[in-house]
Every structure is written in C-alpha cells, then in structure tokens.
C-alpha positions in Angstrom: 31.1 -13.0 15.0 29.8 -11.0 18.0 28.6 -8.4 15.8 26.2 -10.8 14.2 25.6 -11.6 17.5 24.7 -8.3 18.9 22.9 -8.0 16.1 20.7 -10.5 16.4 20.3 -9.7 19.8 19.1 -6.2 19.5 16.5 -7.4 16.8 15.1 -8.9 19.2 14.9 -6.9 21.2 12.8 -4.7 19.4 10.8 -7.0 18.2 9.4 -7.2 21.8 8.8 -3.4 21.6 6.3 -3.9 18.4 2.4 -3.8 18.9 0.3 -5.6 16.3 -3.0 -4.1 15.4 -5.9 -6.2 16.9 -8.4 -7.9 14.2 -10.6 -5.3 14.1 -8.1 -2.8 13.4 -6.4 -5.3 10.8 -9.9 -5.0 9.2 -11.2 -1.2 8.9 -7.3 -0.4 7.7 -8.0 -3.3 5.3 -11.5 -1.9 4.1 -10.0 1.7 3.6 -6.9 0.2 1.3 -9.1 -1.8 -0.6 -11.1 1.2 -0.9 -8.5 3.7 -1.9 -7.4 1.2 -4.8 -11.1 0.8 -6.4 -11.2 4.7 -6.3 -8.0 4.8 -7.6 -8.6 2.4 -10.7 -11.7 4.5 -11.5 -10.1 7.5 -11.4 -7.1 6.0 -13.5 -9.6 4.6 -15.8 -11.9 7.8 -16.2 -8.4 9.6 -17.4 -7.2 7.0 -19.6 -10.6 7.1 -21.1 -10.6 10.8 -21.7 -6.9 11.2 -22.6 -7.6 8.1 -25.8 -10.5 10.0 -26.5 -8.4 13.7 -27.6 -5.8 11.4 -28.8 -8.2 9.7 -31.5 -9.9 13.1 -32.1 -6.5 14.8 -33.0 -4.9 11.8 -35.0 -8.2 11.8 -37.3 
C-alpha cells in the first residue's frame, strides 16, 4: 500500500512540473497538424491513383 502511495504522490508531483501551451500555441500547432494530414491525404491519394492506374494497364 505505500507504494501505491508514493506513487501517487510522485505523480503528482510532476504533474506540477508540466507547462500547458497557451491558446495561441494550442492553435498554430493545431493549424500545422491539420495541415500535414490534408497534404498527407493528397499525397496518399495522388499515389493510390497512379499505382490503380499501372495496375489496370498491366491486368488488361
């Protein structure tokens, strides 16, 4: 039991050592991921695209 307890204790412990990012931070890193994943899909798209294309071309 005083393991769980020292557990708990150290958790929070550092908890109190972790800094949130302020709104605006919260925001750009936001816009960048969102970013990243449309570019992403396109990109993953474009390629799935081509690669059906040589698929059909070879099967016919």
């Amino acid at each position: 039991m005083n393991k769980i307890k020292a557990f708990f204790r150290e958790v929070k412990i550092e908890t109190k050592k972790v800094v949130f990012p302020g709104k605006g931070e919260l925001i750009d890193s936001t816009k960048i991921v969102i970013l990243f994943v449309v570019v992403f899909a396109v990109f993953l798209g474009v390629v799935d695209f081509g690669l059906s294309k040589i698929v059909q071309n070879l099967v016919k």
